[in-house]
Structures are given as C-alpha cells and as structure tokens.
C-alpha positions as CSV (number, residue, x, y, z in Angstrom):
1,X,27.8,-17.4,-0.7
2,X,28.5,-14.1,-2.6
3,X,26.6,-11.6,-3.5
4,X,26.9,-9.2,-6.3
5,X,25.0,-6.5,-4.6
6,X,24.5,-5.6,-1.1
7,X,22.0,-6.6,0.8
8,X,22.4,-5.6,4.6
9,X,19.5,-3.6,6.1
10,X,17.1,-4.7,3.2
11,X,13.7,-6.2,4.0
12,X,12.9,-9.2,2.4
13,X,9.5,-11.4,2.6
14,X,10.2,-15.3,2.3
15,X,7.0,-17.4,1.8
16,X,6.9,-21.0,2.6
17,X,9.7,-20.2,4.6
18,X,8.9,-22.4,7.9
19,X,10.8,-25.7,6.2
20,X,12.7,-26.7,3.2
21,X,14.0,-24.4,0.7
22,X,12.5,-21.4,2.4
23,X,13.5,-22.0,5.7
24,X,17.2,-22.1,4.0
25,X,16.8,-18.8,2.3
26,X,16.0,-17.2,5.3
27,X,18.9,-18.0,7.4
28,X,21.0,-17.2,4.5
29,X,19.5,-13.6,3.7
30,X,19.4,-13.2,7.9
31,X,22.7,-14.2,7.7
32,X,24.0,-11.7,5.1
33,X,22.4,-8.7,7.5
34,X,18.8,-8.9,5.7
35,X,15.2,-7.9,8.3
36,X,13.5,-11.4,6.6
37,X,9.9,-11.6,7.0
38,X,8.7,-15.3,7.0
39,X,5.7,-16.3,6.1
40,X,4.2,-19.9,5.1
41,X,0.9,-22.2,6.2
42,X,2.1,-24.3,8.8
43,X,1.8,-21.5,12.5
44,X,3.3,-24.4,14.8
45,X,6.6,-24.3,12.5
46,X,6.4,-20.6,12.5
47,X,5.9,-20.2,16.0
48,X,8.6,-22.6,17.0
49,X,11.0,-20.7,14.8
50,X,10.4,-17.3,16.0
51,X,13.6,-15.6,18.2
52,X,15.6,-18.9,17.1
53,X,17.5,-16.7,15.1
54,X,18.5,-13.2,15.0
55,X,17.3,-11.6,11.9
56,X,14.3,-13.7,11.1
C-alpha cells in the first residue's frame, strides 16, 4: 500500500480493532512504522492479540 504522506513514529488509535476491518488497519498502520493503539469491546480478542505483533 502507498502512502502519500509519512506515517512512521505517528500514534494512531484504531477502535474495533480486535477483528475485521480494524484488526486489518492495524497491522497495516503497525506495518508502515505507526505506535497503533487498539481499542474495541471484545477484552478476550484484545488480550489474545497483545505482543502478537510488534507495533500494536
């Protein structure tokens, strides 16, 4: 994917991002050198997630 600005070392706060669309946003963002925040209803999904990936 390409970006038209740059977007290492940004913060950025994903909600519903424990499945789905969100959960794909935030690997992509992580992925492009973002700090993602994730946020979303379901803690078990959250919880299994964390440290899964560097960056989120």
């Amino acid at each position: 994917m390409t970006f038209r600005f740059e977007l290492a070392d940004k913060l950025v706060l994903v909600t519903g991002a424990f499945s789905g669309l969100g959960l794909q946003f935030s690997r992509t963002l992580a992925a492009e050198g973002c700090r993602v925040a994730m946020c979303g209803r379901r803690i078990d999904l959250g919880r299994a997630l964390a440290g899964m990936q560097p960056g989120l």
